[in-house]
N, C-alpha and C positions, 0 to 999 in steps of 0.2 A: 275818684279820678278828679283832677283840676283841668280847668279849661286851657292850660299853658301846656298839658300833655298830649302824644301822640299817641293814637289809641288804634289796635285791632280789631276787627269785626268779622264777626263768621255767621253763618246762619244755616237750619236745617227744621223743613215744616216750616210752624209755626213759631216759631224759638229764634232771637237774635241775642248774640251773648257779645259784648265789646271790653273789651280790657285794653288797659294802661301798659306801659312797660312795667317790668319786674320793678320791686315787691308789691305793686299796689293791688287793688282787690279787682274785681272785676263786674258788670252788670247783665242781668239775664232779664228781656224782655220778652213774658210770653203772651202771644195772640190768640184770641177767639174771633176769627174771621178779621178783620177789621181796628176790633176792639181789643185793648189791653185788658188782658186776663190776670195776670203779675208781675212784679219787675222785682228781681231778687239780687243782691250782691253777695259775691261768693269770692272764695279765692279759688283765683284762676290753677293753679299750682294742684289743689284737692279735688276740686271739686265741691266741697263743701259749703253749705251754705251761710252766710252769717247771718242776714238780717232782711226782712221781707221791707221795701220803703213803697209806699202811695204816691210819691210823686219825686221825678229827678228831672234835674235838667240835664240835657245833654249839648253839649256845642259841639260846632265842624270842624274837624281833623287838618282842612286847609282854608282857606277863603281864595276866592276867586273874584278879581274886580277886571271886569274890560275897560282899557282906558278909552276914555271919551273921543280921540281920532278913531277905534274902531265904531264905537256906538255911534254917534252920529250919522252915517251913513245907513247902516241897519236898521234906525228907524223911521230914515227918510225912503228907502225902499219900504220898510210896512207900512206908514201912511201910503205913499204910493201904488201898493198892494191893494187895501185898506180902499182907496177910493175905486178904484177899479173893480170890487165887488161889489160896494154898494151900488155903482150907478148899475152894471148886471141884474144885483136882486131888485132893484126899482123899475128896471125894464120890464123883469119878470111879475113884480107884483098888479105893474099899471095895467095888463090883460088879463092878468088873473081875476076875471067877473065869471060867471055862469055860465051868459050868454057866449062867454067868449072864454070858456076851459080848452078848445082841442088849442088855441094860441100858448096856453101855458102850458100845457102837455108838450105840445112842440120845443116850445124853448128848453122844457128843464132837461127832456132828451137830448139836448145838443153839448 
């Protein structure tokens, strides 16, 4: 597959299989939990397998950029967010002593 292509992706279990459009070959990536188990290229068309590879790249199908008039707002709302829970958890930490736990029981129930 070339990164210039637009590729299909299916999945079932553990198993994701991605192919190219027609003729090209196609890749099966199988999971052990978490973990890559093996990555096989086959033709999509057989089934058949061609060749077991240890390592493949793979790039994304489209790219997505948000122009900077949307982002700028969105991260001036999370900072704003952002400050707003710190000064909370700092309320909650500056009672949070021993002597003075049913004050932090209280707040974190609110």
């Amino acid at each position: 597959m070339t990164s210039s292509s637009r590729a299909a992706s299916s999945g079932c279990g553990e198993t994701r299989s991605n192919s190219a459009p027609p003729p090209r070959d196609a890749l099966r990536v199988e999971f052990f939990g978490d973990d890559i188990e093996r990555i096989t290229r086959f033709d999509p068309l057989t089934g058949h397998k061609l060749e077991s590879l240890e390592v493949v790249t793979i790039y994304p199908g489209k790219q997505f950029v948000t122009p900077a008039e949307k982002l700028r707002p969105a991260l001036l709302a999370i900072r704003e967010e952002l400050g707003e829970r710190i000064t909370c958890l700092r309320s909650i930490a500056s009672c949070w002593k021993p002597s003075a736990s049913r004050c932090a029981r209280s707040m974190i129930s609110k």
